[in-house]
C-alpha positions in Angstrom: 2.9 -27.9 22.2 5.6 -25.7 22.6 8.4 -26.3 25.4 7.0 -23.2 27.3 3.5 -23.9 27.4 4.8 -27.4 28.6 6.7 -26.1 31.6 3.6 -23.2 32.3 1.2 -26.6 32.2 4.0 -28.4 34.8 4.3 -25.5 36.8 0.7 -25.4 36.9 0.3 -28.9 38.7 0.2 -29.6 42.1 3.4 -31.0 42.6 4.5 -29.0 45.9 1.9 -29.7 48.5 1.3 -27.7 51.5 3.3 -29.3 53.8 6.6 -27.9 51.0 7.0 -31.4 50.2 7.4 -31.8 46.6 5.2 -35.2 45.1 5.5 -35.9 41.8 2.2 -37.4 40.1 2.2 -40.0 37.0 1.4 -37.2 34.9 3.7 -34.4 36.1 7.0 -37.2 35.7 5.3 -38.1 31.9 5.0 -33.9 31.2 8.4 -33.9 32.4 10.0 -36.7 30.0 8.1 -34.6 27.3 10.1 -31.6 28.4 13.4 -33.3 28.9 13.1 -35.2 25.3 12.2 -31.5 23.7 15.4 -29.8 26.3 17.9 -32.6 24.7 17.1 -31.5 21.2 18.4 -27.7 22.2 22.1 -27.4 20.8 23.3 -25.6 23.8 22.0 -27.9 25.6 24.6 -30.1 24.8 27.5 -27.6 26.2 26.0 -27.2 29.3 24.5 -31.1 30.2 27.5 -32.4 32.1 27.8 -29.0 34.2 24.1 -29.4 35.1 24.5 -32.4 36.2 27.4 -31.9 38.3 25.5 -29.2 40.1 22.8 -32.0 40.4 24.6 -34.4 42.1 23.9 -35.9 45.3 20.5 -33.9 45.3 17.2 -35.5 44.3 14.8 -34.6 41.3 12.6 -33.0 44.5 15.7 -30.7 45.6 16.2 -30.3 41.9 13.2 -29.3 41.1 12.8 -26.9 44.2 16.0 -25.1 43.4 14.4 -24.7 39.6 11.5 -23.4 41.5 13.7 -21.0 43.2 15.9 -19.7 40.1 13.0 -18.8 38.3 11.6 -16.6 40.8 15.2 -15.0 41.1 15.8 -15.1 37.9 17.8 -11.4 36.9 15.9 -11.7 33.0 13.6 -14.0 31.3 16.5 -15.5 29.6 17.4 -16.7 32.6 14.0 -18.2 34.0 13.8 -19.8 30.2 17.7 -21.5 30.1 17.2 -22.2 34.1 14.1 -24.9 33.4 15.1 -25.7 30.3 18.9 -27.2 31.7 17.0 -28.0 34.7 14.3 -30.5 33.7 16.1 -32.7 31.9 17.9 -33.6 34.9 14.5 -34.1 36.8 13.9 -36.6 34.1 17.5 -38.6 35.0 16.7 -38.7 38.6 13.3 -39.9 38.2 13.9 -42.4 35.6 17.1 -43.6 37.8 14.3 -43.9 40.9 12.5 -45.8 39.1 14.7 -48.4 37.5 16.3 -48.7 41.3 12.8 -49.3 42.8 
């Protein structure tokens, strides 16, 4: 599966109930390893990891993953919807795996 049919299929879950609260399920945090392990792989990637997680620090992979939410929608070109998830997700993946090694 390609990396964006894998974010359409994450997207696709119900990961931010009604209440806004953002939950994610065991198979959402599997799809998004999947993702990450696919993002790492990028080249570019690479150059832009340690800014992304910068940006990402002191936020959780819920405030992560609702600011992702929120540059694709205001996204100015698909580019930047595409580059957004895909420097985005990986870092998810960090914060969840830290959360889960800490609890």
């Amino acid at each position: 599966m390609e990396i964006d049919e894998m974010i359409e299929e994450l997207l696709g879950m119900d990961i931010v109930k009604a209440d806004n609260r953002v939950a994610f399920s065991k198979e959402a945090r599997q799809l998004i390893h999947k993702i990450a392990e696919k993002c790492n792989a990028i080249p570019i990637m690479d150059e832009t990891r340690e800014r992304a997680k910068e940006y990402a620090r002191g936020l959780s992979a819920e405030q992560v993953y609702s600011d992702m939410l929120y540059k694709i929608v205001e996204a100015p070109t698909r580019l930047h919807m595409r580059l957004s998830t895909r420097m985005l997700i990986p870092i998810i993946d960090l914060k969840l795996l830290s959360m889960e090694t800490e609890g």
